[in-house]
N, C-alpha and C positions, 0 to 999 in steps of 0.2 A: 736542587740546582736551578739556579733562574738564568733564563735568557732575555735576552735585551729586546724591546719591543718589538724592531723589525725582522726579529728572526720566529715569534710567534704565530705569525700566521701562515708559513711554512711548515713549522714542526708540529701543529698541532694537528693537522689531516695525516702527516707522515705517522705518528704516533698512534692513531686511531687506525690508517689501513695496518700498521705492523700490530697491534690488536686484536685485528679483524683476522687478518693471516694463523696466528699461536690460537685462535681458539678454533678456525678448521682445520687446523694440524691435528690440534686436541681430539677433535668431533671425529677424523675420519679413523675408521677401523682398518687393524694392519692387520692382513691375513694370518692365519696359523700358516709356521712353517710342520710339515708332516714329521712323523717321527721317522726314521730313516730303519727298513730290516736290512742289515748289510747281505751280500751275497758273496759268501766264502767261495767258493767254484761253483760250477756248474758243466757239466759233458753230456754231449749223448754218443751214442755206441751202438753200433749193430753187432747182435747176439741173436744167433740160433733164428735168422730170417727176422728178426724183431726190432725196433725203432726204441732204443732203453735209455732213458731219463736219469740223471744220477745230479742231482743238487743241494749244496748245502747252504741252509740260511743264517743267518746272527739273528735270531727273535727274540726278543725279550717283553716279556707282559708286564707294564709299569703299573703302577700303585692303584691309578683309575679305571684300570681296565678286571686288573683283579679283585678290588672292591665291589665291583659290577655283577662278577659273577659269582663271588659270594652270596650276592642280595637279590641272585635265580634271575638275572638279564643273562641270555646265552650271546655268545659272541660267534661269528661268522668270519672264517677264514679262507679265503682264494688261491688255489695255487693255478696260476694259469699258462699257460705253452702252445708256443706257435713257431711253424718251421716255413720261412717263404722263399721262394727263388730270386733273385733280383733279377731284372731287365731292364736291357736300356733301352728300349724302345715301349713300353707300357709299364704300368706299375706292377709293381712286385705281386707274384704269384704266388698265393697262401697254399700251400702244400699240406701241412696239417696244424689242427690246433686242437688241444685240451685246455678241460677246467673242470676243476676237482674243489667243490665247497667241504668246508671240514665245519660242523655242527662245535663250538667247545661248549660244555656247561658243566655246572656244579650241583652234586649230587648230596643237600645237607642230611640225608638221611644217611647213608653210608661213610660222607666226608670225603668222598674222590670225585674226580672231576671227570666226564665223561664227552669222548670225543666221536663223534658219528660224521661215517661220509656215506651214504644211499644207507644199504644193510649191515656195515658193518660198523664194527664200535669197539673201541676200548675206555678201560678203565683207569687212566694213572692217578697218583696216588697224591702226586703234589704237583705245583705249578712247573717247578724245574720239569717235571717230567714231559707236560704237557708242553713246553716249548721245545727240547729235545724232537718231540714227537712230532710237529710242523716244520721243524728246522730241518729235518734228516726227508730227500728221498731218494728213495735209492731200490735202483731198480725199476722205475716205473715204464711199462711199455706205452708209447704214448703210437704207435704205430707201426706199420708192415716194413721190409724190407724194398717188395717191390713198389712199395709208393713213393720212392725214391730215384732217380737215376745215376747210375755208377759214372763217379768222375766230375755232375756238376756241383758249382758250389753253391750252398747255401746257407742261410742265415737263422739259425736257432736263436727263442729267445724264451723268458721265464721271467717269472714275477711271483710276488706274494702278498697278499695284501688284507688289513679286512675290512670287510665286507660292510660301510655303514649304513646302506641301506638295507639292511636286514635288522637292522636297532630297535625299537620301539621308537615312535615320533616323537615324543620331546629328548630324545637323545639324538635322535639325529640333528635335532637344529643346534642343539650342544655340538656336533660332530664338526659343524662349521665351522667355528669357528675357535676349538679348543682342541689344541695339539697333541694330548694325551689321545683321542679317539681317531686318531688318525695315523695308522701304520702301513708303510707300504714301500716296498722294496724298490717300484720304479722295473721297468724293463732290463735288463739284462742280456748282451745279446752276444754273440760268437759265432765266429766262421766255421761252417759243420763242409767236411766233403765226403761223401761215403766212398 
């Protein structure tokens, strides 16, 4: 397409900044959006003087994650819990919080995958099982009765996540920016009143 003389020396700097613009469009990096764990429910209960956890997650190990620990990189999984007061006159009062790291890894001598939180462990047998097994809790005491007060309200909350600073280093900086290493359920929260 040609243009008539006096329109050249307008379109040719227009042309050159719209140019300039599509190659730092090009150049800038779009973050990874995270892999989303859904949260099927989640409650807590008091039983027998006790503060009881019951949550369920949507977890699923995608193809990069389970290739990982095929190839003996263990993966690190968060389940974390916090119960605060609200107030309107200071910030909200943490009442309690847990966090429970789950060890996953693959065991090529055996062929099961094995899952550790402090001393204890199991052995499942395949991946399904092993997600099964971070998806489901139930039952967990996350605290007393009387660390509570009868009748006010508060805000329970839960998460699950893993853990990419527990990677090896050049996986973490993979972790940056590639959506496959990136799982995590996001807060979750609901109105608790004992």
């Amino acid at each position: 397409m040609r243009f008539p003389p006096h329109f050249r020396p307008i379109m040719i700097p227009a042309l050159r900044a719209f140019a300039v613009v599509l190659v730092a469009l090009a150049c800038t990096a779009v973050p990874a959006r995270a892999d989303v764990i859904g949260v099927k429910q989640a409650e807590l209960r008091v039983e027998d003087e006790a503060l009881v956890l019951n949550a369920d997650f949507d977890l699923a190990l995608n193809a990069t994650l389970d290739e990982a620990l095929q190839k003996g990189i263990p993966l690190y999984f968060v389940l974390e819990f916090e119960l605060t007061r609200p107030r309107w006159y200071w910030l909200d009062e943490k009442v309690l919080t847990l966090t429970t790291q789950y060890r996953v890894a693959w065991q090529a001598l055996t062929q099961t995958y094995r899952i550790s939180s402090g001393l204890l462990a199991q052995t499942p047998g395949t991946a399904a099982e092993v997600e099964r097994f971070l998806s489901r809790v139930t039952a967990r005491e996350v605290g007393r009765r009387d660390q509570v007060v009868r009748g006010d309200r508060y805000v329970a909350a839960v998460r699950l996540r893993l853990d990419t600073n527990q990677l090896p280093k050049p996986f973490q900086v993979n972790a940056i920016t590639a959506r496959e290493w990136t799982l995590d359920s996001g807060w979750h929260r609901w109105n608790f009143t004992p």
